[in-house]
Every structure is written in C-alpha cells, then in structure tokens.
C-alpha positions in Angstrom: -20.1 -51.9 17.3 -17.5 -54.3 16.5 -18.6 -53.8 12.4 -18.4 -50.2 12.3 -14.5 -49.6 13.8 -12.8 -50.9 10.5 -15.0 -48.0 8.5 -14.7 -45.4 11.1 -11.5 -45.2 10.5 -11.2 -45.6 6.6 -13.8 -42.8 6.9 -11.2 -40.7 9.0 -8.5 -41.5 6.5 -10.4 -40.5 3.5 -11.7 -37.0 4.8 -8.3 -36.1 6.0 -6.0 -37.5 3.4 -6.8 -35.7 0.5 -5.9 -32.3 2.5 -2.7 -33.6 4.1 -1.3 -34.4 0.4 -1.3 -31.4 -0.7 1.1 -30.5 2.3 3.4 -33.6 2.1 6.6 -31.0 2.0 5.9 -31.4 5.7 8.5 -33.1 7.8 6.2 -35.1 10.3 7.4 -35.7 13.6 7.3 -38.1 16.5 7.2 -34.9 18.9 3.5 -34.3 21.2 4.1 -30.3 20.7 3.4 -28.5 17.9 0.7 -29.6 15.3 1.9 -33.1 16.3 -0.7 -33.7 19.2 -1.5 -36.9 20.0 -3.4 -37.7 23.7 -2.0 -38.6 26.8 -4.1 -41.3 27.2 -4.3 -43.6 23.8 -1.1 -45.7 23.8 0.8 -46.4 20.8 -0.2 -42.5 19.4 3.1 -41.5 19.1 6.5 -43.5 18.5 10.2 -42.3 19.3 13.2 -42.1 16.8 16.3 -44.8 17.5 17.9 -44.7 20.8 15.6 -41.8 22.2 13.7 -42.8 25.9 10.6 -41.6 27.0 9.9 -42.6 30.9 7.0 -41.5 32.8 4.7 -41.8 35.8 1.1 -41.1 36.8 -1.7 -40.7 39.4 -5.1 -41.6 38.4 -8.5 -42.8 40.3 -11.5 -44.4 38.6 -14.6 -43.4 40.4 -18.1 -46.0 39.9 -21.0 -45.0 42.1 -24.5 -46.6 41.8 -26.6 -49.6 39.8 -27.3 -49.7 36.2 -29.8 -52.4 35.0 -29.3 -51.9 30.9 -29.0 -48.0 30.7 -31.2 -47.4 33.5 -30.4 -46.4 37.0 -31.3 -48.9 39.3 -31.9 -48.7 43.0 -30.7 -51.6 45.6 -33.8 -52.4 46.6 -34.7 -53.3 43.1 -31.4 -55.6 43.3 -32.0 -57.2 46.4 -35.7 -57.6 44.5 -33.7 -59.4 42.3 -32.5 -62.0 44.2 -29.1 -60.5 45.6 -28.3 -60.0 49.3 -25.7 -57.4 49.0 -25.4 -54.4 46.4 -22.5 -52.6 45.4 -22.5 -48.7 46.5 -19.2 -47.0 45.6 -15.8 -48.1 44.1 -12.9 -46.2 43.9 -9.8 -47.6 42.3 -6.2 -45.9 43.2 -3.5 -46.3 40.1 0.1 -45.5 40.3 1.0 -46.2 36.5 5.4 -46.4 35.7 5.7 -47.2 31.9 8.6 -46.4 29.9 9.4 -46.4 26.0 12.8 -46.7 23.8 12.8 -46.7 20.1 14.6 -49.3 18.7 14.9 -48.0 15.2 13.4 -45.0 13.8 10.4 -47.2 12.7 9.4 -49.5 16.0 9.8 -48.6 19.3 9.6 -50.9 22.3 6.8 -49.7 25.4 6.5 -51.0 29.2 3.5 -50.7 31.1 2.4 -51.5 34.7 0.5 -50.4 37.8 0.3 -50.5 41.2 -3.7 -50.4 42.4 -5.8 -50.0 45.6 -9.3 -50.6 45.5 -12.2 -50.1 47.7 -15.7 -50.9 47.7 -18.5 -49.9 49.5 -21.6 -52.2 49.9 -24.6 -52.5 51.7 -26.5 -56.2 52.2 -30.7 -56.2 52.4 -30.7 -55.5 56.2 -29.2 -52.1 55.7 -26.0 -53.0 57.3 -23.2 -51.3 54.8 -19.2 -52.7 54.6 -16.1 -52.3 53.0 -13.9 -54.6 50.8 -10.4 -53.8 49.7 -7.8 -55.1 47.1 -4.1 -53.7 46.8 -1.1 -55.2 44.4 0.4 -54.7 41.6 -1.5 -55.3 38.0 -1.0 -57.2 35.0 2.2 -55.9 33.0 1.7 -55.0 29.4 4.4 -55.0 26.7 4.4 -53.4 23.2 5.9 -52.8 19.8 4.7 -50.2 18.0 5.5 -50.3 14.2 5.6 -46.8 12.1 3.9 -48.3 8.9 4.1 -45.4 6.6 4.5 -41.7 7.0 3.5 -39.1 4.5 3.8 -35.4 4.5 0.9 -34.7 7.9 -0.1 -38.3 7.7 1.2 -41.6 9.7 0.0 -45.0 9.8 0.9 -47.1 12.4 0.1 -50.4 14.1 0.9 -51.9 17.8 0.9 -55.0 19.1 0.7 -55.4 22.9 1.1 -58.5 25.3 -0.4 -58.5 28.5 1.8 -60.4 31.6 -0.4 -61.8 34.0 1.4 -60.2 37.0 -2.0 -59.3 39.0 -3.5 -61.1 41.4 -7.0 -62.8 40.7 -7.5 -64.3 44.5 -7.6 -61.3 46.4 -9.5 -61.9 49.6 -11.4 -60.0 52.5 -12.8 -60.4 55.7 -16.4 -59.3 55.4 -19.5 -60.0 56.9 -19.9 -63.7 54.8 -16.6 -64.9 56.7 -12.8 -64.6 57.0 -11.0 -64.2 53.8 -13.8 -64.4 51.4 -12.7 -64.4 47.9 -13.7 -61.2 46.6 -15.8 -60.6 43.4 -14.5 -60.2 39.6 -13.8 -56.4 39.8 -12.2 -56.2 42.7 -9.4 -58.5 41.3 -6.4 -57.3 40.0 -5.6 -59.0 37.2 -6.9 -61.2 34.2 -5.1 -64.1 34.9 -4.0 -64.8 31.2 -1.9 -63.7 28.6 -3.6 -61.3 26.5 -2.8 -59.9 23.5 -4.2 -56.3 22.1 -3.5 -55.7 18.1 -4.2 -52.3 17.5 -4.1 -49.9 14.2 -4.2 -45.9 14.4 -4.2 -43.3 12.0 -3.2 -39.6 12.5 -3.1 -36.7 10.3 -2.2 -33.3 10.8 -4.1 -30.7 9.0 -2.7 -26.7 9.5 -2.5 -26.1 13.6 -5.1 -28.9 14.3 -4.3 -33.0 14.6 -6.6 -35.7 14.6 -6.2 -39.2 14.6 -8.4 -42.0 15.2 -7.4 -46.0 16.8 -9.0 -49.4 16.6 -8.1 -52.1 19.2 -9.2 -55.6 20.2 -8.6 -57.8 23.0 -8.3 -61.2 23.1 -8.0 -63.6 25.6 -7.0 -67.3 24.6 -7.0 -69.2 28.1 -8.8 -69.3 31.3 -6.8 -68.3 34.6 -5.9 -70.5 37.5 -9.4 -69.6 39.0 -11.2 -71.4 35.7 -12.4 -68.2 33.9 -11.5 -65.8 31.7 -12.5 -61.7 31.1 -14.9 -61.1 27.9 -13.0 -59.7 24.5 -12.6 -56.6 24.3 -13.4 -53.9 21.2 -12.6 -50.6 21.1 -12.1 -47.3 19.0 -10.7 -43.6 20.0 -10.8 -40.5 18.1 -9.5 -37.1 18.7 -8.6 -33.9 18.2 -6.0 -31.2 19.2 -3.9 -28.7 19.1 -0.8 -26.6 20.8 -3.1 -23.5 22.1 0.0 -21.3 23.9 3.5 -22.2 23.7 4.4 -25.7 25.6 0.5 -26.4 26.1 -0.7 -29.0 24.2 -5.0 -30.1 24.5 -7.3 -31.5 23.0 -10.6 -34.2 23.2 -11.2 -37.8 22.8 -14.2 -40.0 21.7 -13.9 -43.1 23.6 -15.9 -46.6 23.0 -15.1 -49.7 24.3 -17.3 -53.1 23.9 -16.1 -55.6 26.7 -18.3 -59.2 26.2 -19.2 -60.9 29.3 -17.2 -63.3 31.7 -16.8 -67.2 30.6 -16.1 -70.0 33.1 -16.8 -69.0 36.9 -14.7 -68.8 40.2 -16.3 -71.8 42.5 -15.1 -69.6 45.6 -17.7 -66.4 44.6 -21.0 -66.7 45.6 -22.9 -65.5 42.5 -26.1 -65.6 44.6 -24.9 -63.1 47.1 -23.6 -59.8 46.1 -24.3 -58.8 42.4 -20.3 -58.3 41.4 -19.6 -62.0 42.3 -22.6 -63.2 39.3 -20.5 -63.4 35.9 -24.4 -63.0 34.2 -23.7 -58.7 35.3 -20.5 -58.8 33.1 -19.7 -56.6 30.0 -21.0 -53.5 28.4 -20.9 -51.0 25.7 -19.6 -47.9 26.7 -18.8 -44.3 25.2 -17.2 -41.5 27.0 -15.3 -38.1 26.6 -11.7 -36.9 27.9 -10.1 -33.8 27.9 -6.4 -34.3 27.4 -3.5 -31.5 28.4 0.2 -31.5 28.0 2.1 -29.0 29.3 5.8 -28.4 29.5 6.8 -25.4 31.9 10.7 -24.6 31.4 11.3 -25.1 35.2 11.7 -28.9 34.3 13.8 -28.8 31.8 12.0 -30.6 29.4 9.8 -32.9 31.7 6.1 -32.7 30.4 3.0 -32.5 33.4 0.2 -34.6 31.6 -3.4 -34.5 32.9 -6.6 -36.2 31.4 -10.1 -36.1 32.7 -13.0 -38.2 31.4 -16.5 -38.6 32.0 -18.8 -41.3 30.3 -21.7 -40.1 28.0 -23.6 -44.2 27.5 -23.4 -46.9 28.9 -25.6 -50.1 28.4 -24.5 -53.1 30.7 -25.7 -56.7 30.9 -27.8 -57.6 33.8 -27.0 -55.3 36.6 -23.7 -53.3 36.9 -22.4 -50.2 38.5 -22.4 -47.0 37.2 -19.2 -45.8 35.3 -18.5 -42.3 36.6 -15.3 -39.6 36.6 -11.7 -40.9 35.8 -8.5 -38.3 36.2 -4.9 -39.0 35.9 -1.9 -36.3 36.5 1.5 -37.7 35.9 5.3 -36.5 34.5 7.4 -38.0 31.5 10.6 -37.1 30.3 12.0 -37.6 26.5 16.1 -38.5 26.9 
C-alpha cells in the first residue's frame, strides 16, 4: 500500500486542479463552513490565521469484538487450537480527547493533542471461565506544526509535522486469573513508549459547493521503550468529500487506510504463550474503513461548533490472529477565538 499513497494523491491533484484554476478569483479560507469543509477527524486539514485559537474537546469509544485470523473470522476454539489459553472477546476503549490550536502566523499554526483513556477487555481462557482486564491513564501527547505551503484560488497545499510525547503508560497491570498485577498485553497499554514522529502532506481543493481533499501520513518510530520494544511503522492515506448542506451544517465522508507493521522487540513480563494479545507475532494490519463526518454550529453557542464522526471498517487483513475492528464514534465542542 505504502507505493500507491504518493500517486493517490498526485492523482487527486491533477483531476481537481485544472477545475479549481479556472476559479482562482476565489479567496480561500481557513474556515470549516462554507465550501471550505474539511473533516473533523483528519488533523492538520485546516490551519488558522495569526493569533486566532481554536480549543476543543471530545468523547469517543472504539469498539473491537471477535477473532480475525487474516480476513477471516475466527472462532476461540480455533485459537485455543492454536496453542493459546485465553482469547480476547470484547474491548472497548473510552477517550476523553482536549487538543487545542493557535496560528502563529498566517502560514503555520501550532496544534496540542492528548487523551485521557479507559480500557476494558473481556476474555475467556480454554475452560470457559470468562474475565475482565482494565487499563486507565492518560496517553501519549502529540505536538504539531502545520505549514500552509501554497494556496491558490480553491486549492491549498499543506504539510504537518507532528511529535509524539511518550506521556502514556506501557506497564499497566491487572489482577487476573494468571496472578496479581500481571502485566497486561500490547493493546491494552497506553502508550508507545517512544518519541514518534508523524510527517504528513494533504491536499484540498474546493470545486463549486463541494470540497475534497485527500492526506498521506507515516509513522515512524526510532527507539524501543523502557519495556524493550517498539510499535510497527505506521502508513496511512484519507480522502474525502463534503459539503455545507443547510446553513451551519457542514458533512461529508472519508476513505480511511492505515498499514501499521508488526511489533519489534518483546516485553519479558507478557506471556506470548498465554492469551493471543500478549504474542507480538498477532501484531499489525492493513485496514480500510469509512466515516461520516458532521459539523454543526447552532447559534445558541455563540459560535461553538458540536462535531460528531462515526466510522465503520469495510477490510481488514491482520497478521496471525487479531480482533475484529468494529464501530468508532466521537461527539465533541470547539470554539474559534
């Protein structure tokens, strides 16, 4: 996948550019209403002018549910087949998201990100008897700079850079049925453990009512963590398209595909023998999914935004065996100052 992002997105540019030249009159603007969409969900889609704020605050759950051996469904008897005693069931994973956003000058503009996460999951070991693990603190912090590389009549070209702050935790423990504060397995963690760093390049164009845009991102991870390993590379790409459909609501859809590769290095406290999230062999994935993004900014906040996204994953294709990606919401407020 990683060979096709770089012409995705020439191909985006070169079917849209042509049109938006012939409206470069057009005084594009950093603004989410209007023509000027850009989704909730992809950051570094929209910048701010010098001195303006944009703080916000969101809600979201991540819901995984079942095994997935390749693309196929599994069952856990085919994993405890397999050699594992226990088998993931169900994970749900709380966020409480605070980021905030300043433009420095009318070009770059400064972002903040973190989050506050529960997580619980549900397992069940080979003699039926089922249990529950759970992980709460605060994740890693991300920082970003997000540079407005050239904008043209309906058409802007930016790039972000963004440096991820190992603030999350990577020894969360549990007592379970194995013992007293077990270490629990990779996903359950809440953290990387390293300094990341996510370069990222995204296009947008507006053409009449309608906006699209497409991004490319990578992930890259240069260290192992204090528990000697270190989360797989990540590749991704986004497009979309949207539009204002009534005054002050704003919607539209995303393509989603992220390639994450597999764990390196191991944590000598997880038992990669005894539940199938604790074996770094049933790490990374290729992924797709779709969101439906809305915007909506009633006049009884007084220029507060509600923003809502909901997405649901089309393929998926996982290494060894893996639980099932399934619904992700978020419903949140932001403010422009």
């Amino acid at each position: 996948m990683k060979q096709y992002i770089l012409p995705a997105v020439i191909g985006l540019t070169a079917s849209t550019s042509a049109f938006a030249n012939d409206h470069a009159h057009h005084n594009h603007s950093n603004s989410t209403y209007g023509a000027n969409y850009s989704p909730v969900q992809v950051m570094g889609a929209h910048s701010h002018n010098k001195d303006e704020w944009m703080v916000s605050y969101s809600y979201g759950q991540m819901h995984m549910e079942g095994l997935q051996q390749g693309n196929d469904r599994i069952s856990n008897a085919q994993a405890f087949a397999a050699g594992y005693a226990i088998a993931p069931v169900k994970m749900t994973t709380e966020m409480h998201m605070f980021s905030a956003m300043k433009g420095l000058t009318d070009d770059f503009t400064f972002m903040a990100m973190t989050s506050y996460q529960k997580k619980d999951m549900k397992l069940v070991n080979n003699a039926g008897v089922a249990f529950s693990t759970k992980a709460e603190g605060f994740g890693d912090t991300k920082l970003s700079l997000i540079d407005n590389l050239n904008r043209y009549g309906y058409t802007n070209w930016s790039t972000m850079v963004t440096l991820s702050l190992p603030t999350g935790s990577t020894d969360q423990e549990y007592n379970t049925p194995m013992g007293a504060n077990t270490r629990l397995p990779y996903p359950m963690q809440l953290g990387s453990g390293t300094y990341d760093i996510t370069p990222a390049v995204t296009y947008e164009c507006t053409c009449r009512d309608l906006s699209i845009g497409a991004q490319a991102f990578a992930t890259f991870r240069f260290n192992d963590n204090e528990e000697d390993y270190r989360l797989g590379s990540e590749y991704g790409f986004k497009a979309w398209a949207g539009k204002e459909w009534v005054k002050n609501l704003n919607a539209g859809l995303t393509f989603n595909w992220l390639t994450q590769n597999s764990i390196s290095g191991s944590d000598d406290l997880m038992n990669p023998n005894m539940v199938v999230t604790a074996d770094k062999r049933n790490t990374g994935f290729d992924r797709a999914s779709l969101a439906l993004d809305v915007a909506y900014k009633p006049a009884v906040l007084r220029g507060a935004e509600i923003i809502s996204t909901y997405e649901e994953p089309i393929y998926q294709d996982v290494n060894g065996i893996q639980m099932e990606s399934n619904r992700m919401f978020s419903i949140g407020v932001r403010k422009t100052f």
